[in-house]
C-alpha positions in Angstrom: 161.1 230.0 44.2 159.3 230.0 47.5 156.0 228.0 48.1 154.8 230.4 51.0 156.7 234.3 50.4 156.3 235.7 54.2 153.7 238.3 53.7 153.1 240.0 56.7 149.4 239.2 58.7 147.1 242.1 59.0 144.0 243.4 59.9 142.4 243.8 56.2 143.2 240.5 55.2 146.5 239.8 54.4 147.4 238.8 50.6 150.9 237.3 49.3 153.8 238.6 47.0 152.2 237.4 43.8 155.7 238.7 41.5 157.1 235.0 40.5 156.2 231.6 40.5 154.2 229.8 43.4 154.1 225.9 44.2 150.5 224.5 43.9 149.1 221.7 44.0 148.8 220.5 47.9 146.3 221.3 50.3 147.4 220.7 54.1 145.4 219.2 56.3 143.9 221.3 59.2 141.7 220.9 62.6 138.1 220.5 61.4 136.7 218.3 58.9 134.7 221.3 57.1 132.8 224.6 57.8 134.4 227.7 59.6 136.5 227.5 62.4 134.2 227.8 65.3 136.6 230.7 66.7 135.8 230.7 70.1 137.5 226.9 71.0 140.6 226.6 71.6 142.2 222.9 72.8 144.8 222.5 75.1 146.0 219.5 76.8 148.9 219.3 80.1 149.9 222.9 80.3 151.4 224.0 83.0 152.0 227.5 82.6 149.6 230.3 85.0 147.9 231.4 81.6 147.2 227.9 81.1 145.8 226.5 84.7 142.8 228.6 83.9 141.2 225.6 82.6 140.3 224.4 78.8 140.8 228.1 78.0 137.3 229.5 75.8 138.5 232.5 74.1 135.8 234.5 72.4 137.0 236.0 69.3 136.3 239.4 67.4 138.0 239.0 64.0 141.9 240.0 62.9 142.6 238.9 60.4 145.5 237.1 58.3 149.0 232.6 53.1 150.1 229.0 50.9 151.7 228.9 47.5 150.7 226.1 45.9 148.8 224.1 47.5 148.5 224.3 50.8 151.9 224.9 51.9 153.0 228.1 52.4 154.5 231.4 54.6 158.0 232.8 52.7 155.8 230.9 54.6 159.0 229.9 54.6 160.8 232.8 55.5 160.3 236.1 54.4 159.5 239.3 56.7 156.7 238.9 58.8 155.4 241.7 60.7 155.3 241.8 64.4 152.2 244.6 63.8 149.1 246.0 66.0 148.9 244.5 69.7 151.7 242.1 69.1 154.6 244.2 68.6 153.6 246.0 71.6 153.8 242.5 73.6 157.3 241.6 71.4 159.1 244.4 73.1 157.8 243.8 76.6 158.0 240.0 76.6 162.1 240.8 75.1 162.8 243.2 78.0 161.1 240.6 80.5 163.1 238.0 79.1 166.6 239.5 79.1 166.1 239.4 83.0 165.5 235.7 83.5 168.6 234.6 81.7 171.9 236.5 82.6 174.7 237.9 79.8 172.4 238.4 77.5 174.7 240.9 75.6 175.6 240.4 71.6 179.2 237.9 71.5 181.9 240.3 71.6 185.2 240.7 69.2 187.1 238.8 71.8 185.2 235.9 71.5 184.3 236.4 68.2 181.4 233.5 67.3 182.9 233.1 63.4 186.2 232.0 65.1 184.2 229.0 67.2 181.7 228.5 63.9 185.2 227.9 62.0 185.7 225.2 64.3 182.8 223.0 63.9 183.2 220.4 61.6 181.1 220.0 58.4 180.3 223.7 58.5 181.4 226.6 56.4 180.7 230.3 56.5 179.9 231.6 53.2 178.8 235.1 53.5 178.5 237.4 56.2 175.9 240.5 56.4 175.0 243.4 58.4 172.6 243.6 60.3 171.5 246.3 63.4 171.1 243.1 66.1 174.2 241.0 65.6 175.7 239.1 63.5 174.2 237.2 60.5 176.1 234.2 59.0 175.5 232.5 55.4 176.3 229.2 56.3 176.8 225.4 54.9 176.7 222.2 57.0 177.4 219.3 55.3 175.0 216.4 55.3 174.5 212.5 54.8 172.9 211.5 51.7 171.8 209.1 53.4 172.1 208.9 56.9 171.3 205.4 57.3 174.8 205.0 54.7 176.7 208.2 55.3 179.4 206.8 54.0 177.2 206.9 50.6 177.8 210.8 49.9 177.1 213.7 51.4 176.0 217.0 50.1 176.3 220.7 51.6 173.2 222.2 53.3 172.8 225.9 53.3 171.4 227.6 56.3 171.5 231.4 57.7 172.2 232.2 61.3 171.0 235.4 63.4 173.9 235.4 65.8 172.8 237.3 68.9 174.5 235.8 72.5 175.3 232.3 73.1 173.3 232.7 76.4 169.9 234.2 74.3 167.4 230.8 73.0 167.5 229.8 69.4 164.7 229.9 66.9 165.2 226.9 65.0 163.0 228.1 61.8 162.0 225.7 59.0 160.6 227.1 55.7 160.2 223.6 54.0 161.9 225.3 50.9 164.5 226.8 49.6 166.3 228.9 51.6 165.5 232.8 52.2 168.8 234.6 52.5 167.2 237.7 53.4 169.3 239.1 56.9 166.1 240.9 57.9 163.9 238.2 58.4 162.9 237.0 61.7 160.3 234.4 62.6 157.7 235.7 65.4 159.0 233.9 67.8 162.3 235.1 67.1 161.1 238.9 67.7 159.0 237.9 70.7 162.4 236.1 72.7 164.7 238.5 70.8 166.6 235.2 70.1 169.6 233.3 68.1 167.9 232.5 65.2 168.3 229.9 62.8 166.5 229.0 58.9 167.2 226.1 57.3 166.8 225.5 53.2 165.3 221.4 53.1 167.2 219.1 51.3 166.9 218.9 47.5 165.4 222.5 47.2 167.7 225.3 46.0 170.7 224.6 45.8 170.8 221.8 49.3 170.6 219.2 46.3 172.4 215.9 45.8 174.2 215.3 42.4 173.3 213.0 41.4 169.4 212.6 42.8 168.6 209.9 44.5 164.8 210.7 45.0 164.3 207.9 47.5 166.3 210.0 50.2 163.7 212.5 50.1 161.4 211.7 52.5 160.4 213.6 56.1 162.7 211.1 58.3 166.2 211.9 56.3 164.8 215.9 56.9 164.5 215.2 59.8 167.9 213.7 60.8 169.2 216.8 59.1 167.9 218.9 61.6 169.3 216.9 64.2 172.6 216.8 62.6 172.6 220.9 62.5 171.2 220.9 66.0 173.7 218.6 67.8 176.7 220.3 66.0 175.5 224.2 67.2 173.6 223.1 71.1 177.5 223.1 72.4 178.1 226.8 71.6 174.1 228.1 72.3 173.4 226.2 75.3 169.6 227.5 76.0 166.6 226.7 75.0 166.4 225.5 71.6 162.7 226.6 70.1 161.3 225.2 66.5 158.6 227.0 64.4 157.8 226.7 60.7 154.8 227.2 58.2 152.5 225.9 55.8 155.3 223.5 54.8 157.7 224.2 57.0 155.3 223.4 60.2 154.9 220.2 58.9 158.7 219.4 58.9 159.0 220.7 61.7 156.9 218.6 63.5 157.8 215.7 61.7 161.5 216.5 63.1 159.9 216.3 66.9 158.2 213.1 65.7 161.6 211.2 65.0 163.8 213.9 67.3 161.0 214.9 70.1 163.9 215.8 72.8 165.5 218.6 70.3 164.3 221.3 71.0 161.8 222.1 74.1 158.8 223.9 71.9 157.5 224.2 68.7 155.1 226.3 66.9 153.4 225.0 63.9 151.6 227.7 61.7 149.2 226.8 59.1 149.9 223.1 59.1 148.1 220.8 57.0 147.6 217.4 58.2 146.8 214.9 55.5 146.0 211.4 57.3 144.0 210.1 54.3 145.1 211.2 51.0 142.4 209.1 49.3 139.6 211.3 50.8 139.2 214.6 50.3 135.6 215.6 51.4 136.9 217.5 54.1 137.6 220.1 51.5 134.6 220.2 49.4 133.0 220.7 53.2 135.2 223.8 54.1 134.5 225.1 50.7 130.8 225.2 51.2 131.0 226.6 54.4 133.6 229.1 54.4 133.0 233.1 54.7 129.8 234.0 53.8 126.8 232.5 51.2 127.1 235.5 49.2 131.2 235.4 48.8 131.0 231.3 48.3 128.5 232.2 45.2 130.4 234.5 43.8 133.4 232.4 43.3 131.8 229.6 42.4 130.2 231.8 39.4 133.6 232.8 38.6 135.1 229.7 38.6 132.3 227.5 36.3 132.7 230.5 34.1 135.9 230.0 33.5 135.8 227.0 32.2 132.3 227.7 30.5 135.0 230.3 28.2 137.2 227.5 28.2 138.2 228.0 24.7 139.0 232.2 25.1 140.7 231.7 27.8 142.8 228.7 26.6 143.8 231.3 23.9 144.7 233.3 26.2 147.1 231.5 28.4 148.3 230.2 25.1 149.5 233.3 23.9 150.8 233.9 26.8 152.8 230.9 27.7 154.6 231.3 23.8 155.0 235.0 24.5 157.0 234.6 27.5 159.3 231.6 26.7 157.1 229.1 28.9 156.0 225.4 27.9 153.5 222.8 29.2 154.5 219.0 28.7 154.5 218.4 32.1 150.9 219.1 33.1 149.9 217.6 29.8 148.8 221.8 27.5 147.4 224.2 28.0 143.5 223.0 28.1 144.3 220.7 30.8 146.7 223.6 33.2 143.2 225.5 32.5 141.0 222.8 34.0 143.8 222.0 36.8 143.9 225.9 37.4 139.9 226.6 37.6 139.5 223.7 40.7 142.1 225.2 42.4 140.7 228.9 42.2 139.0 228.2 46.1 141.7 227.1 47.5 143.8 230.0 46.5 141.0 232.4 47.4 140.5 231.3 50.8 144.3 230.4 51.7 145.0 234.5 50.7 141.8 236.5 50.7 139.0 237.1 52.6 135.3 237.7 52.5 136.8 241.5 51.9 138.2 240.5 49.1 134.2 238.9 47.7 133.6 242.3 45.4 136.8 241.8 43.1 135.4 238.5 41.9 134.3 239.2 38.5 130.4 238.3 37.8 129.3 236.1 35.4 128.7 238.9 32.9 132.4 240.1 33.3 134.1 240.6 30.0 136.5 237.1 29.3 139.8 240.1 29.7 138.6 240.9 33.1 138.0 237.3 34.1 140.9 235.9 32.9 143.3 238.5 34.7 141.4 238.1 37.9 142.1 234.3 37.2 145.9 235.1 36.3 146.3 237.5 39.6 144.6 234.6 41.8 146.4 231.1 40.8 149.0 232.5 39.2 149.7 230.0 35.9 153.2 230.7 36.2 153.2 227.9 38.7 151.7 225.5 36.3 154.2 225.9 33.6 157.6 223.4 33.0 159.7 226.0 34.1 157.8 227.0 37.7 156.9 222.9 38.3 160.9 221.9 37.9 161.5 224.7 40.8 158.7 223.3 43.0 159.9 219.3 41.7 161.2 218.7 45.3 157.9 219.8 46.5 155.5 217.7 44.4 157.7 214.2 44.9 156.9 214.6 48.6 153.5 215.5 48.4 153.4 212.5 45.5 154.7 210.2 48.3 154.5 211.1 51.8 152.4 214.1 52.8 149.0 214.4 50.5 147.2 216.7 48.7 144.1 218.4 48.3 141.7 217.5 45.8 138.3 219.3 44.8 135.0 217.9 43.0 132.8 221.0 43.0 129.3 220.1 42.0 129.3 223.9 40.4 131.6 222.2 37.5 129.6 219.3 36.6 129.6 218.7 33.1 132.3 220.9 32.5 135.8 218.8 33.3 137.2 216.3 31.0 140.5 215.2 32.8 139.7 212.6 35.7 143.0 212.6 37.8 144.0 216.0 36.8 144.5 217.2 40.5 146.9 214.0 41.4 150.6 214.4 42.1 151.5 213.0 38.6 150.7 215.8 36.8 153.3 217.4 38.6 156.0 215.2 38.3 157.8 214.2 35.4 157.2 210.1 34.1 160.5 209.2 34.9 161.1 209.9 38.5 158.6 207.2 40.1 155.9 207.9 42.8 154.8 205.3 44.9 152.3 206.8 47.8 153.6 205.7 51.4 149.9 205.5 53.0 151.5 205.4 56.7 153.6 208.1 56.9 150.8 210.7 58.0 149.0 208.2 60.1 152.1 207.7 61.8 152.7 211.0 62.6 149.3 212.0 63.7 149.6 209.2 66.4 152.6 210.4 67.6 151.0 214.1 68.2 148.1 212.8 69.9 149.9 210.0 71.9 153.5 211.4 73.0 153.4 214.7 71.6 154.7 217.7 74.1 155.0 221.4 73.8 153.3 221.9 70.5 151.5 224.9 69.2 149.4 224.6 66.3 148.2 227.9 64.9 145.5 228.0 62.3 143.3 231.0 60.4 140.1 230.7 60.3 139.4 231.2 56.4 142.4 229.0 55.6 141.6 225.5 53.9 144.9 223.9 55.7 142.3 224.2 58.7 140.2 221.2 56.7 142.2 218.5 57.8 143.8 219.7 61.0 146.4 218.8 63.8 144.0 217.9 66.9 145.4 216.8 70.5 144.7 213.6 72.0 144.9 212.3 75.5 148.7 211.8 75.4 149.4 215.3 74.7 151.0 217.5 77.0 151.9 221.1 77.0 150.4 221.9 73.7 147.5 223.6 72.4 145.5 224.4 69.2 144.4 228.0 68.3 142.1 229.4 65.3 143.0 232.7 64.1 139.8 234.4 63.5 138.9 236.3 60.2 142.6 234.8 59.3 144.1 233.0 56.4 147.0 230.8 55.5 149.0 233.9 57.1 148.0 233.4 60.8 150.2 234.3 63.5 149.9 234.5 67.5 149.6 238.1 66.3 145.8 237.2 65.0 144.9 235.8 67.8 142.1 237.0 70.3 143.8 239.0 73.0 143.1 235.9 75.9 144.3 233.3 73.4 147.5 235.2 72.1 148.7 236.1 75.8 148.4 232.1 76.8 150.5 231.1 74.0 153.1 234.1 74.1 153.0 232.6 77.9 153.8 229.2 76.8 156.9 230.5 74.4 158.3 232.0 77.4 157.9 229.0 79.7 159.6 227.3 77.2 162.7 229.5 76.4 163.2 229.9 80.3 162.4 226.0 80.9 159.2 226.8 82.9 157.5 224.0 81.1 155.9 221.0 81.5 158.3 217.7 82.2 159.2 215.3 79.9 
């Protein structure tokens, strides 16, 4: 199960694979504290690049447009196919032919020094799979890691991973989904197509099947993840000896700039998409605030009609999912039945709206004299309940204990539902997570990392859509930041790429990718 299933960003308002489960649950934290995005500011501190001398850059914005998957964490977020469409796959083929001049013997690894001979080689790695693909070679691979790598001498456990091979000489594309892994040998991250890179993605530690047996939960936590990255990176930088580039989503941004926090001199970039930034788990005002604002009056009243008449039919629509849960195998202990995965559903319905729709998308929201059928399959298409149930929650278990313990979450007290909720605590972590595997909250682990963006951070891109509520508690730049910038995506959602950005804004920061894969770039 993937939290964020790469759906591609378009120009109608992109909307996810909805087929299977989704992990829910966690908001991320974004740039404003509420309202929408003023799309026309973009901030920028120490560049060095020509795009960027032109001052605090002001791009004016006509609207693209652009994901999450339970909460606010998602792209196949984590690695699925995302399209290099409209004016950016125009600029992906230019910037790849104007890149294969500044770095020399650029051509794929040939037979004769065939790169599953020198992969062989490195210890702690194995090559499970290989698969075709039209633009060289693409390796299922396993690196095995630490349990602990305070203690490695405490277990290990193998790590899977994919690799794009394309030259030894070309940059790699160090993608993070922040799940499990995506095997698919067609996927490549945008910055991937724009440098027509090496590429690697990396499933996290105790998703899929990267799990420790037995689980020790305590070693789940963002600086262990991290040091697996570093691991992976310091075992491959001897055989691809240029620039070394890190992107993620939803999710996936998040790790990977928590891997610069702890590693900053990995890799020379990264590019954070969509990524929440949850300083103070105990407040979450910021997101009734973006709720109120977002999109337009008329689209904001719609849904919140919907969603207080959903739980107005609370009983029909209890019966429904009911019959539904028992008709297709699933059961509900974990959240606690099927009255409370209702009322857990129905304050999420916003977030899931906003994070995949768009104001486009206002008309499909039933009216409050919609038939209970037509509401509740709206509802089911939306949050999708399969999520919800013991058998989606246990996929998404990793997931949840970290949200439960380092990263945050969202929360929602809609004033439309007053009067209508009877479970106070419903939207916390616990509900998630089984009784026996404990959560105790680390209240400094965001903090921490915030400080480290605004204070040290360098050559950071932080990519937000407009519509998406990871954009309520953002990543902001402070006065020790250098090379780095933050971009809104406008008429975007939790799918936004460089691709959605205004034309001025998307040509600075395909600019600053290129400084960085050919070392043009601000100095440590």
């Amino acid at each position: 199960m993937h939290d964020g299933s790469s759906l591609a960003a378009s120009d109608s308002g992109a909307r996810r694979n909805r087929t299977g489960p989704r992990r829910i649950g966690s908001l991320a934290d974004a740039q404003r504290t509420g309202g929408p995005a003023r799309t026309d500011v973009v901030q920028r501190r120490g560049s060095n690049s020509r795009a960027d001398r032109s001052a605090n850059h002001i791009g004016a914005g006509a609207p693209g447009t652009d994901r999450y998957r339970g909460g606010l964490h998602s792209e196949r977020e984590e690695g699925g196919m995302t399209s290099m469409r409209s004016p950016l796959s125009a600029v992906a083929v230019a910037v790849a032919l104007v890149f294969a001049l500044l770095l020399p013997g650029t051509a794929a690894c040939s037979r004769a020094d065939d790169i599953r001979t020198t992969l062989q080689g490195i210890p702690g790695l194995t090559i499970s799979g290989e698969k075709p693909v039209p633009d060289g070679r693409f390796f299922l691979l396993t690196y095995r890691q630490p349990i602990d790598h305070d203690h490695p001498e405490r277990g290990s456990f193998d790590q899977r991973l994919t690799l794009l091979h394309r030259s030894t000489t070309k940059p790699m594309v160090l993608y993070t989904g922040g799940y499990d892994l995506n095997p698919d040998p067609a996927y490549r991250a945008e910055p991937t197509e724009l440098l027509a890179a090496n590429q690697i993605v990396t499933e996290q530690r105790y998703f899929g099947k990267s799990l420790p047996l037995p689980t020790d939960w305590t070693k789940l936590d963002i600086r262990q993840a991290a040091a697996d990255h570093h691991r992976i990176i310091a075992a491959l930088r001897p055989i691809y000896r240029a620039a070394w580039i890190s992107a993620g989503a939803s999710k996936g941004g998040m790790a990977s700039i928590y891997h610069r926090r702890f590693y900053p001199d990995d890799v020379t970039g990264t590019i954070a998409y969509s990524a929440p930034n949850i300083t103070d788990d105990t407040d979450s005002s910021p997101y009734d605030r973006f709720v109120a604002t977002v999109g337009t009056p008329e689209c904001r009243a719609a849904l919140a009609s919907a969603q207080r008449e959903v739980l107005v039919r609370r009983s029909e629509i209890d019966d429904r999912l009911s019959t539904w849960t028992q008709q297709s195998g699933y059961t509900v202990d974990t959240v606690g039945g099927i009255d409370r995965m209702l009322e857990l559903i129905a304050l999420q319905v916003p977030m899931y709206f906003w994070m995949h729709d768009s104001p486009a998308d206002c008309p499909s929201i039933p009216s409050a004299t919609a038939t209970t059928d037509a509401l509740y399959a709206w509802l089911r298409q939306l949050t999708q309940p399969e999520s919800y149930v013991d058998q989606g929650l246990a996929m998404a278990l990793p997931s949840f204990y970290q949200l439960g313990t380092q990263l945050g979450t969202a929360r929602f007290a809609p004033p439309e539902l007053a009067g209508l909720l009877r479970y106070p605590g419903i939207q916390d972590m616990r509900t998630y997570v089984p009784q026996q595997i404990p959560l105790t909250f680390d209240p400094n682990a965001m903090p921490d990392i915030d400080q480290w963006v605004r204070r040290y951070g360098a050559g950071l891109l932080f990519v937000y859509g407009e519509y998406d509520l990871a954009r309520a508690k953002p990543y902001r730049l402070g006065p020790g930041t250098r090379d780095s910038a933050v971009y809104i995506a406008p008429a975007t959602n939790h799918l936004a790429r460089l691709a959605n950005l205004t034309d001025s804004d998307r040509a600075a920061a395909v600019s600053t990718l290129m400084g960085w894969a050919s070392g043009d770039h601000t100095a440590r």
